[in-house]
N, C-alpha and C positions, 0 to 999 in steps of 0.2 A: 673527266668523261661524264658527260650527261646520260641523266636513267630516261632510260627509251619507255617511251609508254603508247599506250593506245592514242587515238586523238581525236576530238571531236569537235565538234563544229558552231561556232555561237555567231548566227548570223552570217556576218563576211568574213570573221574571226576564224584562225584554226588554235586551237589548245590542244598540246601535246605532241608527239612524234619529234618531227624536225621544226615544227613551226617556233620562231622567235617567242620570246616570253613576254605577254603580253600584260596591258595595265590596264585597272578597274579602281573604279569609284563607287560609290553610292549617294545618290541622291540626299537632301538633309530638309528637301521640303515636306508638307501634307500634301501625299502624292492625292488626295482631292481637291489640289488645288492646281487643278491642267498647269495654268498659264506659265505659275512659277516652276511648278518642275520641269515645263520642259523647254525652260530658259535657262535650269541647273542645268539638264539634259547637254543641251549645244557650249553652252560655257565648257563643261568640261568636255565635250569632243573637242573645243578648239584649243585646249590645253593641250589634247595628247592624247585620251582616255578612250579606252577602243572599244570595252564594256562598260556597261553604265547598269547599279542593279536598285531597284525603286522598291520600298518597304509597299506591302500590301496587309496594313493592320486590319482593317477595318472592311465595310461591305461598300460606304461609299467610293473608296481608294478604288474596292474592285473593277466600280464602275466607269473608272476614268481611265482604265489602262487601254481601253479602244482607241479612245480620243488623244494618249500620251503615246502609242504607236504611231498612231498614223501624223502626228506632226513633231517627231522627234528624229525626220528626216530616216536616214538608214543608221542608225547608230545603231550596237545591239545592246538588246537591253533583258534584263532576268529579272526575273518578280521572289523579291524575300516572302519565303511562308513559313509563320508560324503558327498552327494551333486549326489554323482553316485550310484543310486540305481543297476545300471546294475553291478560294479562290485560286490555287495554282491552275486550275482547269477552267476559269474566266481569264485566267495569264496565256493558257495557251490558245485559246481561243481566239485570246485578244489579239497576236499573232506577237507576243514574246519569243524572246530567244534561246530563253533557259528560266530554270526552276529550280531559285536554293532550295532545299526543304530540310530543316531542322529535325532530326530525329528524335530529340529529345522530347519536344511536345506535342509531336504526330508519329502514332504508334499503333493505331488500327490498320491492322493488315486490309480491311476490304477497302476503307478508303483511301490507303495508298496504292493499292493494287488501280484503283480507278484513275487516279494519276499517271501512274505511270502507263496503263495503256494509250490514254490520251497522247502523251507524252513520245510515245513510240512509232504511233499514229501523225502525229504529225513530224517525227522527228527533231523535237526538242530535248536537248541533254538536258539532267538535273546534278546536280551537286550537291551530293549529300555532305550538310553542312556541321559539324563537329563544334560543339564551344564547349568549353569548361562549366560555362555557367548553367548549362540549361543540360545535362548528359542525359543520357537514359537511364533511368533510376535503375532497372535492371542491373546493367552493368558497373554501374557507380557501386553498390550492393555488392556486387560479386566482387571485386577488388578495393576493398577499404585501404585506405592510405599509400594507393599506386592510382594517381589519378590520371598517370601520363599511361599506366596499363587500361586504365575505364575508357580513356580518348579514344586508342588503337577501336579495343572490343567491339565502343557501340560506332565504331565506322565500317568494321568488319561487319558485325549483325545486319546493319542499312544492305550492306555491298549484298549481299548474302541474299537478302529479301528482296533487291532490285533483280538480281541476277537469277533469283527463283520464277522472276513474269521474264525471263526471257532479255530483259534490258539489260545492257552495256555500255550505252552513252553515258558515263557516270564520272564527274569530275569531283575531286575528295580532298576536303580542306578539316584541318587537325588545330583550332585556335585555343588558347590561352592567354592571358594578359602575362603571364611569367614565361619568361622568354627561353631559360631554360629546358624547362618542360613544354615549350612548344617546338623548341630545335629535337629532343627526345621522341617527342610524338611522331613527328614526319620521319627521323631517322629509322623508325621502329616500322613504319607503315612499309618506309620504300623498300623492304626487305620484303612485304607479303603480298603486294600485287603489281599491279602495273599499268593502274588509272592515274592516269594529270593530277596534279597537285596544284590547288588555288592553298598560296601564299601568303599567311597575313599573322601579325601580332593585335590580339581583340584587344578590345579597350584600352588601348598604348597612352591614352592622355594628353596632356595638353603641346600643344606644335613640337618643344626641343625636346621634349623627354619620348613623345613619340616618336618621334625624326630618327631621338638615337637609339630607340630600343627597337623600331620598324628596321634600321638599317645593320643592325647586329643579329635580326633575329630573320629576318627575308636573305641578306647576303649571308650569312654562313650555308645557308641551308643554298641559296644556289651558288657559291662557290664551290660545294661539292655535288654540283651538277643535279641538285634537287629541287625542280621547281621549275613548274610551265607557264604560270601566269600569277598577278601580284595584286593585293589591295593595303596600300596602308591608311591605316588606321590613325586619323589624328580630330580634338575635339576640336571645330571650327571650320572652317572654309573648306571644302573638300577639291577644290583647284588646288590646294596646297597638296595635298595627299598626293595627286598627279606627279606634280615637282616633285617632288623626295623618291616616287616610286624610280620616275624617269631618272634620275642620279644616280640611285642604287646600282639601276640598270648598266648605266657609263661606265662606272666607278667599276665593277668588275668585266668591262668591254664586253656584256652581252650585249648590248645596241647604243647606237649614239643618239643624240637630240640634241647635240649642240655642238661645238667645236671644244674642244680640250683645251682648257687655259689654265695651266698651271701657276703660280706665284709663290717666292717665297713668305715666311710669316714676315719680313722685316725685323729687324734686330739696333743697336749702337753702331754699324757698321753702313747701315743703307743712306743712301746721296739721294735718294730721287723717291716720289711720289708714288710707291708703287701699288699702294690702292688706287689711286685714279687713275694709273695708268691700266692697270690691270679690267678695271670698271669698264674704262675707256675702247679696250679694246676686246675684251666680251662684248661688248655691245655692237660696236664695228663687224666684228664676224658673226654674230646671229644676222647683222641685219646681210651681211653678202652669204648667208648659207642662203637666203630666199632665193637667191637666183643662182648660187653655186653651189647645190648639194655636196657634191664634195668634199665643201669647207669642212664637213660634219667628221671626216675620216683624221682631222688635222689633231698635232698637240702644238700649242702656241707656248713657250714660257717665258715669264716677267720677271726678271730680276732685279737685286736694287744694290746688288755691289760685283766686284773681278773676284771674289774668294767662290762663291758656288754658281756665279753667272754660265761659263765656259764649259764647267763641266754638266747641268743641269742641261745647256742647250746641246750634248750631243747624243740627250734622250727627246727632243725636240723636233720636229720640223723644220719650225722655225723658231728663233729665241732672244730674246734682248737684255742685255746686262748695261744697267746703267751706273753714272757714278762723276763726280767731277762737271758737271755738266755736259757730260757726252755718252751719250748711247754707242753700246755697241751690237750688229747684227748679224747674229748666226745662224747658220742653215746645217742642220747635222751637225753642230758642233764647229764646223769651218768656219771662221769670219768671216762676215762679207764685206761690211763697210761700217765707220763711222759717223755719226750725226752728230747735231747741236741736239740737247735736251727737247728744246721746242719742238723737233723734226722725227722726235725718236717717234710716235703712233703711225705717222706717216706713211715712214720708211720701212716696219713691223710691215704697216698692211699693203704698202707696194710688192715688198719680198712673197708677201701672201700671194697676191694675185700672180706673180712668175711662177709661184711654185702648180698652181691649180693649173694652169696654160702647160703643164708637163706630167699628162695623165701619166706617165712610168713612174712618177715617182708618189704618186699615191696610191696606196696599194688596198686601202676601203672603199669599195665601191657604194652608190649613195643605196644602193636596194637591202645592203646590210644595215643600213644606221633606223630605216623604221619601217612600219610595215604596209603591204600596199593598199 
């Protein structure tokens, strides 16, 4: 069961309630440098990435959020503030879509208060944003050695002070590089209100160890229905962070972005090629979900011998077991036919296309797999 929360609005994005769980990036250029940001900007829209949120360190950076609106097409996008409450108010001005703001190093009440009227005024959500590294000394203070009790406090205290001007567009992210303590923080929160949860492991490090501790520490927490939108965290390409988010996302069928193709690992027992078969026909079915959304709802499996081919395909769609030089091709489990090796991709993606030509028996419709 998913925890029901308010829901708020970023741009063409909804966060929260029923809406899908959406995915976020962040830019990794000098957001004063237009050109490149907001060539990062569209790179990762055509990745996938639905928010997109731009560091605003500096007074230059302030100056180019006008100019990184208005040519970064409609994507939405949210200005990181730390330490400079004034430039979140050239964020909204500039016609951004949301406003992280750091509690930890902006803590004068008049100058948030002036934020947040802006903010209200033009109907821009903020996300009060939580890291381990940066807390509110306050509350760090008050709870010495429960830092997963300091995370809660100083997200409560922000809530608390947003909710005293009146405001409740507030989306509330709980990060840590310790993944334990960042699965303890969210669990501790979703018990005390009922603001969207932005999803993320901070500083997770370099691509696999981020990969695997983004995907241990974002899917527990939405496997038990915690969690409205995602950013992973990984040092380098931030198109990568998209792919992992979007995984995550399949891997526990909250949405799809590609077709399901299962494979076994291979072992002493496999006949046949099943990394390149498998390659082979991942690739075949991204490229007909362009024109057959559909494809998106499917599970395909590759096999490479008759001991878990059979039974593997009547958790399948559709499914191939190969071995001997001959493929064999299941639908639910049922044989359908026999191939020569050579024929076996073939024959997979002919059974594909029968199956999509028989809207009954797919039962994902393509408006579940991503968002509009």
């Amino acid at each position: 069961m998913r925890r029901m929360t308010r829901q708020v609005t970023v741009g063409s994005v909804k966060i929260g309630g029923e809406a899908p769980v959406s995915i976020q990036s962040m830019t990794k250029t000098d957001t004063a440098d237009i050109g490149s940001t907001v060539r990062q900007i569209r790179a990762l829209a055509t990745a996938g990435c639905e928010i997109v949120r731009v560091a605003v360190p500096t007074l230059e950076a302030a100056g180019s959020l006008a100019a990184i609106r208005r040519e970064a097409d409609k994507v939405p996008l949210v200005a990181d503030i730390h330490f400079h409450p004034q430039f979140a108010i050239a964020a909204i001005e500039a016609g951004f879509d949301k406003i992280r703001w750091n509690p930890g190093n902006i803590r004068d009440t008049a100058r948030v208060r002036a934020v947040v009227d802006r903010a209200k005024e033009r109907k821009v959500p903020i996300r009060i944003g939580v890291n381990v590294g940066s807390l509110d000394p306050e509350c760090e203070a008050a709870h010495p050695g429960d830092l997963t009790e300091a995370i809660v406090q100083s997200a409560l205290k922000s809530v608390r002070l947003l909710e005293g001007f009146g405001f409740h567009d507030i989306v509330l992210s709980l990060k840590s590089s310790d993944v334990r303590q960042t699965l303890a923080a969210y669990r501790r929160m979703s018990r005390l209100c009922d603001y969207p949860f932005h999803l993320g492991v901070t500083e997770a490090g370099l691509p696999e160890a981020a990969t695997v501790k983004s995907a241990i520490g974002i899917g527990a927490l939405l496997a038990e229905g915690i969690g409205d939108t995602i950013r992973v965290s990984i040092t380098g390409d931030p198109v990568e962070e998209v792919r992992v988010a979007q995984r995550i996302l399949s891997s526990l069928e909250l949405r799809r972005f590609e077709t399901n193709v299962i494979a076994c690992p291979s072992c002493g027992r496999c006949e046949i090629d099943v990394v390149g078969i498998a390659n082979q026909v991942r690739a075949r079915l991204t490229e007909l979900s362009k024109t057959e959304p559909r494809c998106l709802s499917l599970t395909v499996a590759v096999m490479g011998c008759v001991v878990n081919g059979p039974g593997e395909s009547e958790h399948a769609d559709i499914g191939l077991a190969g071995g001997g030089g001959v493929g064999v091709i299941y639908r639910k489990g049922t044989q359908l036919r026999r191939v020569a090796e050579a024929e076996m991709v073939d024959a997979l993606m002919e059974e594909v296309q029968h199956l999509l030509h028989e809207p009954s028996a797919v039962s994902l419709q393509p408006s579940a797999a991503r968002l509009s």
